[in-house]
BALO-223893 format. One line per field, with one value per residue: residue in three letters; y, z, x of N, C-alpha, C in turn. Coordinates in nm, 4 decimals, padded with zeros to 6 digits, always signed. Layout:
r = [ALA / ...]
n.c2 = [Y / ...]
n.c3 = [Z / ...]
n.c1 = [X / ...]
ca.c2 = [Y / ...]
ca.c3 = [Z / ...]
ca.c1 = [X / ...]
c.c2 = [Y / ...]
c.c3 = [Z / ...]
c.c1 = [X / ...]
//
This chain:
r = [UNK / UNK / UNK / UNK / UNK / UNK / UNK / UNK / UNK / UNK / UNK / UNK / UNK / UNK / UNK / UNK / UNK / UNK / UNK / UNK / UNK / UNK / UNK / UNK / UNK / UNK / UNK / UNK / UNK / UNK / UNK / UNK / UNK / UNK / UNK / UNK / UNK / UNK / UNK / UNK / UNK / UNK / UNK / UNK / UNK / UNK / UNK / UNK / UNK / UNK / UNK / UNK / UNK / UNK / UNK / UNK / UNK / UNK / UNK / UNK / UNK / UNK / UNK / UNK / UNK / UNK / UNK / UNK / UNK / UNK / UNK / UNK / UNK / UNK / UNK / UNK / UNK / UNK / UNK / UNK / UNK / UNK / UNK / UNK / UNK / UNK / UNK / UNK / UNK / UNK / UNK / UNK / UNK / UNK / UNK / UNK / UNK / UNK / UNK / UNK / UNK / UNK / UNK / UNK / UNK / UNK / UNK / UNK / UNK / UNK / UNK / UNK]
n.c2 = [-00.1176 / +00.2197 / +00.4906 / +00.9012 / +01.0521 / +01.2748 / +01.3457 / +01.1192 / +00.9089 / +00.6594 / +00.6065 / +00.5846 / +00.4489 / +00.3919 / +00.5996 / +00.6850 / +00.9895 / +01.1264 / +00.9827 / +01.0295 / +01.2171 / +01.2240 / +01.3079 / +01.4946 / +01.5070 / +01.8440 / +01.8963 / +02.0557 / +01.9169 / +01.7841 / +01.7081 / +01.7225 / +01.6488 / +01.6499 / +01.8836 / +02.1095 / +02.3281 / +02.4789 / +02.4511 / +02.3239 / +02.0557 / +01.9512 / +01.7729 / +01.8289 / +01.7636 / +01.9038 / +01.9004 / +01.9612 / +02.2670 / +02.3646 / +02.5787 / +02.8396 / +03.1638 / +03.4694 / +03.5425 / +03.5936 / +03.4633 / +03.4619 / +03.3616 / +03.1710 / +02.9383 / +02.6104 / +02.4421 / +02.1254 / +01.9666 / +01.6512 / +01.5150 / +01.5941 / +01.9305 / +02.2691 / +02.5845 / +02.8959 / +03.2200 / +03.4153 / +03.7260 / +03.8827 / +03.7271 / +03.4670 / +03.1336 / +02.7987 / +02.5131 / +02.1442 / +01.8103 / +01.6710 / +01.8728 / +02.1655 / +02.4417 / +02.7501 / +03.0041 / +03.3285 / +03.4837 / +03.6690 / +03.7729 / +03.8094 / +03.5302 / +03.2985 / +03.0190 / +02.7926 / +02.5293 / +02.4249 / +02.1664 / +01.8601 / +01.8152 / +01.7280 / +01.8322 / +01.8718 / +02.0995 / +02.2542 / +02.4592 / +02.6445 / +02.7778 / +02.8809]
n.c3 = [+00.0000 / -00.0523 / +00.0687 / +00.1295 / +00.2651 / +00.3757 / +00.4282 / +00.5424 / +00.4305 / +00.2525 / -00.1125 / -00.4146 / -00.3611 / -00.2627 / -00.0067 / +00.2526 / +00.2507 / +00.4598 / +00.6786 / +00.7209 / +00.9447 / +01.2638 / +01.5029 / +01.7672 / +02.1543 / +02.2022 / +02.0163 / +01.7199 / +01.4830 / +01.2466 / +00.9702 / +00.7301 / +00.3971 / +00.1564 / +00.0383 / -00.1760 / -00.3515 / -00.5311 / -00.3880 / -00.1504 / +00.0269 / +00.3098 / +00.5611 / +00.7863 / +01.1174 / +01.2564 / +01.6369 / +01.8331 / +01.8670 / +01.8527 / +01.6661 / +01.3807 / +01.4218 / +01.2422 / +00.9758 / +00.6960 / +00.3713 / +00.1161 / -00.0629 / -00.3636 / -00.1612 / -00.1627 / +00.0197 / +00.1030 / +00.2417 / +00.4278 / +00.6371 / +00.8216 / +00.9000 / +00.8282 / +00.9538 / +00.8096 / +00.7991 / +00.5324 / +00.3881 / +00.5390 / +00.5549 / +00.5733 / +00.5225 / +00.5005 / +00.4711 / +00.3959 / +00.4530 / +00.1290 / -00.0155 / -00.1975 / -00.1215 / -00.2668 / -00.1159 / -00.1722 / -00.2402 / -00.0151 / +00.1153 / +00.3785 / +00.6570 / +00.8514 / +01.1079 / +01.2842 / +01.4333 / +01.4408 / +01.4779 / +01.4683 / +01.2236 / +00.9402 / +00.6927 / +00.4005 / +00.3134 / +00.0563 / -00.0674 / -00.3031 / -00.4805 / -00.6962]
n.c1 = [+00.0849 / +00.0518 / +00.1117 / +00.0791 / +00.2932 / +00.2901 / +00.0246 / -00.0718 / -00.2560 / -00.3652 / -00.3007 / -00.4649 / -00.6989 / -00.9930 / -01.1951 / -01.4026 / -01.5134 / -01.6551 / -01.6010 / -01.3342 / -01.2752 / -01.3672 / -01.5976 / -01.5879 / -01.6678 / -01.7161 / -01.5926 / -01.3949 / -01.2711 / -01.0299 / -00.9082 / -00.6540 / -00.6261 / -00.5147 / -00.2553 / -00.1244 / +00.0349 / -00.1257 / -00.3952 / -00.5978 / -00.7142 / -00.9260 / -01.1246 / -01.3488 / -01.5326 / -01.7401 / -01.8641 / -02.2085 / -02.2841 / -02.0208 / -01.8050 / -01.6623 / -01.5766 / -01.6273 / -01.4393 / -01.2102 / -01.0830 / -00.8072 / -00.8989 / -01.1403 / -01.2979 / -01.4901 / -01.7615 / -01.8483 / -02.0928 / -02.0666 / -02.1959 / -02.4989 / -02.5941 / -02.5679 / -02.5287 / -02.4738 / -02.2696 / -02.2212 / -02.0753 / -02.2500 / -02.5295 / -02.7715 / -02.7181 / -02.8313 / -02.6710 / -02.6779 / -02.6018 / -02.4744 / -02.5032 / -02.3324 / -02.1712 / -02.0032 / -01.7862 / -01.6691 / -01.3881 / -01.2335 / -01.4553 / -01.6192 / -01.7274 / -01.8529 / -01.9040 / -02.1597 / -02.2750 / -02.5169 / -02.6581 / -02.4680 / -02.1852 / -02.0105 / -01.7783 / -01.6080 / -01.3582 / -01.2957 / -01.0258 / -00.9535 / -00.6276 / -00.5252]
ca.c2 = [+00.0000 / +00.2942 / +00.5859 / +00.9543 / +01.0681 / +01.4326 / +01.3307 / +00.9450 / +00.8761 / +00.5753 / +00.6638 / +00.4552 / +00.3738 / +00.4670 / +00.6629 / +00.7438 / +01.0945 / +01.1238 / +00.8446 / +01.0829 / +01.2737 / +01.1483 / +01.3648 / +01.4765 / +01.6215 / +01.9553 / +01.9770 / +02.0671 / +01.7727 / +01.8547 / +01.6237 / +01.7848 / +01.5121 / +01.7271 / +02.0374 / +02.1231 / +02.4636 / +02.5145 / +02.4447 / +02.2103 / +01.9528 / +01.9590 / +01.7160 / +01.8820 / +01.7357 / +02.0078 / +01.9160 / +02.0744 / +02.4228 / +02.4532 / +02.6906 / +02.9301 / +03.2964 / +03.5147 / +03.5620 / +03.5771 / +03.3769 / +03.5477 / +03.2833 / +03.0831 / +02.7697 / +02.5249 / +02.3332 / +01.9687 / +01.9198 / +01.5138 / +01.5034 / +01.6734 / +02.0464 / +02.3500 / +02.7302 / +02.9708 / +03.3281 / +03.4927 / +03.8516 / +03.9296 / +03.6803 / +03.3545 / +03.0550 / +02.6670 / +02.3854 / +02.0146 / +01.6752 / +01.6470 / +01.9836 / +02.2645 / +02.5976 / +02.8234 / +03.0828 / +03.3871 / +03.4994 / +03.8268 / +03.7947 / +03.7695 / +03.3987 / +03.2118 / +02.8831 / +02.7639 / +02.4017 / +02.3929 / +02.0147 / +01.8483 / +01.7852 / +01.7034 / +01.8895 / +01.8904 / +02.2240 / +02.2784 / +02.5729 / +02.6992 / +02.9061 / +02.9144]
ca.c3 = [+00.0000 / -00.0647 / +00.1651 / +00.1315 / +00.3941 / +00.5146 / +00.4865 / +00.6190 / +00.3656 / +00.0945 / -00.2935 / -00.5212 / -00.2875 / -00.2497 / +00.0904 / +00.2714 / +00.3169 / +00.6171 / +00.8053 / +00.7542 / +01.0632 / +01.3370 / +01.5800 / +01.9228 / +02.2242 / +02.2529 / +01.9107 / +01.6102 / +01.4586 / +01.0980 / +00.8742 / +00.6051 / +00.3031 / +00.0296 / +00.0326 / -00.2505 / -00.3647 / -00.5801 / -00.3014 / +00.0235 / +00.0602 / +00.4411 / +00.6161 / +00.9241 / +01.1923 / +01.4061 / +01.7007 / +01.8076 / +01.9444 / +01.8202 / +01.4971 / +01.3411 / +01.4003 / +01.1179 / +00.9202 / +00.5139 / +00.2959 / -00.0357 / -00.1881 / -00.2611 / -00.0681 / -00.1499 / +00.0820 / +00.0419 / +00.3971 / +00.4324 / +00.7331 / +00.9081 / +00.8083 / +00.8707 / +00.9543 / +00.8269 / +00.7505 / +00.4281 / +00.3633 / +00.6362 / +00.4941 / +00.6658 / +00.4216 / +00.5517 / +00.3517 / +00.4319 / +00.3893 / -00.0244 / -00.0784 / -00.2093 / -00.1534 / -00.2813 / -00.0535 / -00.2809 / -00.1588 / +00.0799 / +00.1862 / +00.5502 / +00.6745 / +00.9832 / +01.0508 / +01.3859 / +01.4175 / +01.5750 / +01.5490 / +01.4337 / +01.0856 / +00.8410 / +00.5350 / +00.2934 / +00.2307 / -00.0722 / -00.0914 / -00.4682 / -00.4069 / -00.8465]
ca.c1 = [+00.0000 / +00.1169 / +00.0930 / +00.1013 / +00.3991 / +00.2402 / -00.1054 / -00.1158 / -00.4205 / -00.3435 / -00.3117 / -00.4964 / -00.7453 / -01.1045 / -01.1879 / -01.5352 / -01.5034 / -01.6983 / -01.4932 / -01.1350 / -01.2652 / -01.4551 / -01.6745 / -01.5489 / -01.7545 / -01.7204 / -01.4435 / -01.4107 / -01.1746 / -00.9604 / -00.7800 / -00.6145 / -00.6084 / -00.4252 / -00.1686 / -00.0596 / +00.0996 / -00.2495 / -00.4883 / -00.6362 / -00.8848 / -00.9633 / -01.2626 / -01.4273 / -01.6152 / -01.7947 / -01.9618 / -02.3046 / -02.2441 / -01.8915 / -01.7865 / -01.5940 / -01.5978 / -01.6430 / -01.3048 / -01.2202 / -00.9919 / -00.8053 / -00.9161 / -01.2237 / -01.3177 / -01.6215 / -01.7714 / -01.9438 / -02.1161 / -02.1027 / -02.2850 / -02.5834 / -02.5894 / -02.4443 / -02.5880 / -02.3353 / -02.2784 / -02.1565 / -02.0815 / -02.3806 / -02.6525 / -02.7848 / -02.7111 / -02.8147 / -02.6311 / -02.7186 / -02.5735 / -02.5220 / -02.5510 / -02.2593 / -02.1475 / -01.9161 / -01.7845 / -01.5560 / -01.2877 / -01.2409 / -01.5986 / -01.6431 / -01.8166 / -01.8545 / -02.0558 / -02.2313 / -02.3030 / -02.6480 / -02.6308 / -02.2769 / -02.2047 / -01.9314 / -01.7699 / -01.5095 / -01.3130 / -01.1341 / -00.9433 / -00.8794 / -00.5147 / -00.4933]
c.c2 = [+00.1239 / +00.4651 / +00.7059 / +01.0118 / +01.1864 / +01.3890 / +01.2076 / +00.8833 / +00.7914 / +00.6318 / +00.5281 / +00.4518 / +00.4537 / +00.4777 / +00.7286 / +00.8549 / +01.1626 / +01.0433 / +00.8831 / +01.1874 / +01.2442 / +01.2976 / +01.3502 / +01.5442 / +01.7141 / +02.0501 / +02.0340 / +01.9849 / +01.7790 / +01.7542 / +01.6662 / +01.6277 / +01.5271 / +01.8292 / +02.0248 / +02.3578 / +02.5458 / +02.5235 / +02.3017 / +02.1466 / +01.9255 / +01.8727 / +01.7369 / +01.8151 / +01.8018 / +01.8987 / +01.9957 / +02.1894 / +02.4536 / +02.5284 / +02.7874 / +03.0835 / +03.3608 / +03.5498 / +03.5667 / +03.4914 / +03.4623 / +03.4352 / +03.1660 / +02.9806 / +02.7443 / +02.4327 / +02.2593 / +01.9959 / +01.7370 / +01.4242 / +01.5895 / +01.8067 / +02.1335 / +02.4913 / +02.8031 / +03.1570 / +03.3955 / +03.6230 / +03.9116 / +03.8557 / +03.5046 / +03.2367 / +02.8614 / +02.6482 / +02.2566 / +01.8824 / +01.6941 / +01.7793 / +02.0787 / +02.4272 / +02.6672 / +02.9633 / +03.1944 / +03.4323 / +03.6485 / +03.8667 / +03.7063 / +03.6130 / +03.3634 / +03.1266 / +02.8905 / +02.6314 / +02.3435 / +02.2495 / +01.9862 / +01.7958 / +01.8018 / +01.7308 / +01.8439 / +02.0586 / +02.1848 / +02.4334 / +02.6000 / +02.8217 / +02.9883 / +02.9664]
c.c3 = [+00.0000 / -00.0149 / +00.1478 / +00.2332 / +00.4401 / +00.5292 / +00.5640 / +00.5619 / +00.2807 / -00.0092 / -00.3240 / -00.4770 / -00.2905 / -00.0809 / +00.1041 / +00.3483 / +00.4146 / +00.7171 / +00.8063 / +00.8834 / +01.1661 / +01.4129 / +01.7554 / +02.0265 / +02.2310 / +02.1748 / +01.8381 / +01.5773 / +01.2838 / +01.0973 / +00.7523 / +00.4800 / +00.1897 / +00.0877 / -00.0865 / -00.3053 / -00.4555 / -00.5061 / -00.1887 / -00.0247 / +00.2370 / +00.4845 / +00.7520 / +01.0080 / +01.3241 / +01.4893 / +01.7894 / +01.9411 / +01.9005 / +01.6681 / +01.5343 / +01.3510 / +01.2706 / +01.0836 / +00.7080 / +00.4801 / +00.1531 / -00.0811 / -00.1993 / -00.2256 / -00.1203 / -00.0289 / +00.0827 / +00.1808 / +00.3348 / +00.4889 / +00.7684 / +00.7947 / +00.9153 / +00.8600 / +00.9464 / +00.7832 / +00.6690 / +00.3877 / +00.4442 / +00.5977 / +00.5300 / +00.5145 / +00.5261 / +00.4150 / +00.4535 / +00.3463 / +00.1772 / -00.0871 / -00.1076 / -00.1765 / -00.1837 / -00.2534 / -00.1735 / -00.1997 / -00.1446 / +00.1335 / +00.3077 / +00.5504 / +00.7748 / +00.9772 / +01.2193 / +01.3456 / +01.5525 / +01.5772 / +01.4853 / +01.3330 / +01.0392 / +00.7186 / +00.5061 / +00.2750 / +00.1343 / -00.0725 / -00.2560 / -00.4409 / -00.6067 / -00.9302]
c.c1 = [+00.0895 / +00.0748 / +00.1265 / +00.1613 / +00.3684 / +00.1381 / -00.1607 / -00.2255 / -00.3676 / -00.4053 / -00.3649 / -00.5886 / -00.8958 / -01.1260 / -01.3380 / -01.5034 / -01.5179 / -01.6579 / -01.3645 / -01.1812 / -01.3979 / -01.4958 / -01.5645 / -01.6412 / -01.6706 / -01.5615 / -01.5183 / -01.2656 / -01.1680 / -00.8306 / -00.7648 / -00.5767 / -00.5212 / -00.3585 / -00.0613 / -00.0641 / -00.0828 / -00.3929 / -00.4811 / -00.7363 / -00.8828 / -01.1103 / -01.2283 / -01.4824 / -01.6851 / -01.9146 / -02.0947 / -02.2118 / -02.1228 / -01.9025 / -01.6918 / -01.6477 / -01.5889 / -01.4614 / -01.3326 / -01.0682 / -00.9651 / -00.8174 / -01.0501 / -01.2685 / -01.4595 / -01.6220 / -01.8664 / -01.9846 / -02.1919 / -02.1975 / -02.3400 / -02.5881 / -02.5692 / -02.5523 / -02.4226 / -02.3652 / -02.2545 / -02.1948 / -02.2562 / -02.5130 / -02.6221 / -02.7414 / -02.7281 / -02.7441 / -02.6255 / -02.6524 / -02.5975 / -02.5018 / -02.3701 / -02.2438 / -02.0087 / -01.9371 / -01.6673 / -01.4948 / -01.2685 / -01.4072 / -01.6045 / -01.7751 / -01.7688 / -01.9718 / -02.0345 / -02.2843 / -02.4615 / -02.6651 / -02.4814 / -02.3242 / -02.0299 / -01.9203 / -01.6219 / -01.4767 / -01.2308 / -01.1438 / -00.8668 / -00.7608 / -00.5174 / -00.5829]
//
C-alpha cells in the first residue's frame, strides 16, 4: 500500500469521506487530506455548538457538507447547507458557521 507521507491517507485507494474525521464532544476535529501549492482539501467534523468565528480567505473555498448540516454566515446573509448539498464561498468575503447540530464537510481551498 502505498501511503502519502504528510497526509497518512493511501493513494490509489477509495476513501469514505466522512470516516477521515470522526466527531469529538465539545471539538471541532480537521484532517487535512491534500496540500498542494495550488490548493487544500480539508474534512471537518464540528460538534453541536462549536464553529468558526467570522473571518475571510483570499481565496475561494467550497464546501461539500457530508454530514448533518451547517448554519453559516456569508458577507452578512444567513445561508443553511445540508448533507449532499454545495457551496461556494468567494474569496475576501467575511463567513462564519455555527453548528447547531454536528455535521461534516469537505473544504477545498482553490489558491490558483
Amino acid at each position: 500500500m502505498n501511503i502519502d507521507s504528510v497526509n497518512k491517507i493511501a493513494l490509489s485507494e477509495a476513501h469514505n469521506l466522512a470516516g477521515l474525521a470522526e466527531y469529538a464532544p465539545g471539538a471541532i476535529v480537521s484532517r487535512e487530506i491534500v496540500n498542494k501549492k495550488v490548493g487544500t482539501l480539508t474534512v471537518f467534523a464540528f460538534d453541536a455548538g462549536q464553529g468558526l468565528s467570522e473571518h475571510s480567505a483570499p481565496f475561494d473555498a467550497i464546501v461539500q457538507i457530508l454530514d448533518g448540516s451547517s448554519e453559516w454566515t456569508i458577507g452578512g446573509e444567513p445561508v443553511s447547507c445540508a448533507a449532499g448539498e454545495i457551496m461556494i464561498m468567494p474569496a475576501n468575503v467575511p463567513h462564519a458557521v455555527k453548528a447547531e447540530q454536528r455535521f461534516k464537510m469537505l473544504l477545498t481551498m482553490i489558491k490558483a
